[in-house]
Every structure is written in C-alpha cells, then in structure tokens.
C-alpha positions as CSV (number, residue, x, y, z in Angstrom):
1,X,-161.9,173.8,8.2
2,X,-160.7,177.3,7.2
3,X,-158.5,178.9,4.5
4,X,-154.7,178.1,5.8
5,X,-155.9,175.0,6.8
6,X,-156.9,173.5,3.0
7,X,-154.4,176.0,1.8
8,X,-151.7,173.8,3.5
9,X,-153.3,170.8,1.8
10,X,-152.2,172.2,-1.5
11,X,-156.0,172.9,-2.2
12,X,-157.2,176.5,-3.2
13,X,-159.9,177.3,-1.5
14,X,-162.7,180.8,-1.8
15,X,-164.3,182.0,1.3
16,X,-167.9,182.8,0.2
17,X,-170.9,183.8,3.2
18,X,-173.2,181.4,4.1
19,X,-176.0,184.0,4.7
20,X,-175.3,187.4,2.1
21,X,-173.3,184.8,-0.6
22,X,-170.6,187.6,-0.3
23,X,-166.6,186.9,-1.1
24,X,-165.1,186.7,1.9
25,X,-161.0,188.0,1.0
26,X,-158.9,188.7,2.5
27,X,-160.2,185.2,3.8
28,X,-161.8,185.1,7.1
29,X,-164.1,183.3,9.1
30,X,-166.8,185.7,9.1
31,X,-168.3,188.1,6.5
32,X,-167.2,191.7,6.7
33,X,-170.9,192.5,5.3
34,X,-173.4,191.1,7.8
35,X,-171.0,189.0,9.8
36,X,-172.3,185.7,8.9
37,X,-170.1,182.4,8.9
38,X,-168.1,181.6,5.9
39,X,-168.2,178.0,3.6
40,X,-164.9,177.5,1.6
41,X,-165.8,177.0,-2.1
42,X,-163.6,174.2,-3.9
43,X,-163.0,173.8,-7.5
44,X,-161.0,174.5,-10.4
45,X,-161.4,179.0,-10.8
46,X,-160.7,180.8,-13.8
47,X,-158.3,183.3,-13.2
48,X,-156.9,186.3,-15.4
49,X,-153.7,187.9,-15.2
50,X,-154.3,191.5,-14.3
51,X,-150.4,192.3,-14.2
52,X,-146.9,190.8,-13.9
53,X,-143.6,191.4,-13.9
54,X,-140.0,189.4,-14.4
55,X,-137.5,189.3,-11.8
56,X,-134.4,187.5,-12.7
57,X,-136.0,184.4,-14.8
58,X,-139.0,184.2,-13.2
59,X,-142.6,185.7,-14.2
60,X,-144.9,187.2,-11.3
61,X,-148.3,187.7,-12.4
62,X,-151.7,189.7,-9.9
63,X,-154.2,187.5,-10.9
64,X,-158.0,187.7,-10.3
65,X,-160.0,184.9,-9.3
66,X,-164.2,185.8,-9.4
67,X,-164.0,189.0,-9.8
68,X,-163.0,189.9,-6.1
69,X,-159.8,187.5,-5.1
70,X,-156.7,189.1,-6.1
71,X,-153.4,187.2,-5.9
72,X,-150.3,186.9,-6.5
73,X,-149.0,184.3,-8.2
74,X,-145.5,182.6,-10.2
75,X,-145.9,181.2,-13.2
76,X,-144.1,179.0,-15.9
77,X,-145.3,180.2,-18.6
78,X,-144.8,183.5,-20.4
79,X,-147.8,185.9,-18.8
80,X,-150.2,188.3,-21.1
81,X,-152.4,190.9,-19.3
82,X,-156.2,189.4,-20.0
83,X,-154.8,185.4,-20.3
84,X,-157.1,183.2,-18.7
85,X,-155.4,180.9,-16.2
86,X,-155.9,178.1,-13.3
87,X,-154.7,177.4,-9.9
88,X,-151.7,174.6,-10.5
89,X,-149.8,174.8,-7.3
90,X,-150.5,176.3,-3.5
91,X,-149.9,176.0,-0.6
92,X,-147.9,177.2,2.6
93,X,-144.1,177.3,3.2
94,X,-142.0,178.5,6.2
95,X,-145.0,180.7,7.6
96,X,-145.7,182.3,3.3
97,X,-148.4,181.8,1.0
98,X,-147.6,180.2,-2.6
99,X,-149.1,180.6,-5.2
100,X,-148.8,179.1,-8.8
101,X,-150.8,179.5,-12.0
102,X,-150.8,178.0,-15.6
C-alpha cells in the first residue's frame, strides 16, 4: 500500500513515519529524517486555503493539510485565504494528480 496507490482509489491518504512520527511529503516510502518506513494516515484533514487564483471560471486554491502537506487543489466554491476546507475529490488521471476541496 503506498500513496498513488490509495490515491488512485479516490482516498487521500498522509505519509507519516513509523519510527520519528515525521510527515513524510512529498510522499514517499521512507522518512527523509531517520529513514524509517512510512504508514499512510486515513481520515477526513482540515485544510486551509493558503492562496488561489481564477483561471477562466474556475478557482485554484494551495491548501495546507497538517501544517506540512501543501497542495494544490480546484474548488467549487468561492476560495478565502484562511477558510478551513476538506478533501472532496482525488485521485489520478492520465498519469496527474487531482485534487478537489470544499
């Protein structure tokens, strides 16, 4: 089980270290601290939008999941730097990451 792999199952996924408990991103299977092997962490993160920007009719936000994982993500609704958000859509198409929030 690693990153792409759940990330192609639509499921968000944060590599965390099994030994030092450090954020592993960008994700990898071992920790860039003490090398140790990384456990995915599931759930529902709280993100906040750090930035966006609008291209055509669509909103791109840089969001920050647990203080470390920085993405970048569409989303629906209209953004605001600081507005806490969640994870709605992800996954992996033609070879890309995608990310959506809400």
């Amino acid at each position: 089980m690693n990153f792409e792999s759940e990330l192609k199952k639509g499921i968000f996924s944060i590599p965390e270290c099994k030994s030092c408990g450090k954020i592993v991103w960008p994700p990898s299977e071992y920790c860039d601290q003490c090398f140790g092997s990384v456990i995915l962490k599931k759930g529902e993160f709280d993100g906040k939008i750090i930035e966006f920007s609008k291209q055509n009719s669509e909103y791109f936000c840089l969001v920050e999941f647990e203080k470390h994982v920085r993405i970048l993500a569409k989303t629906l609704d209209v953004p605001e730097i600081g507005k806490k958000v969640k994870m709605s859509k992800c996954g992996i198409s033609k070879g890309d990451y995608f990310f959506q929030v809400s």
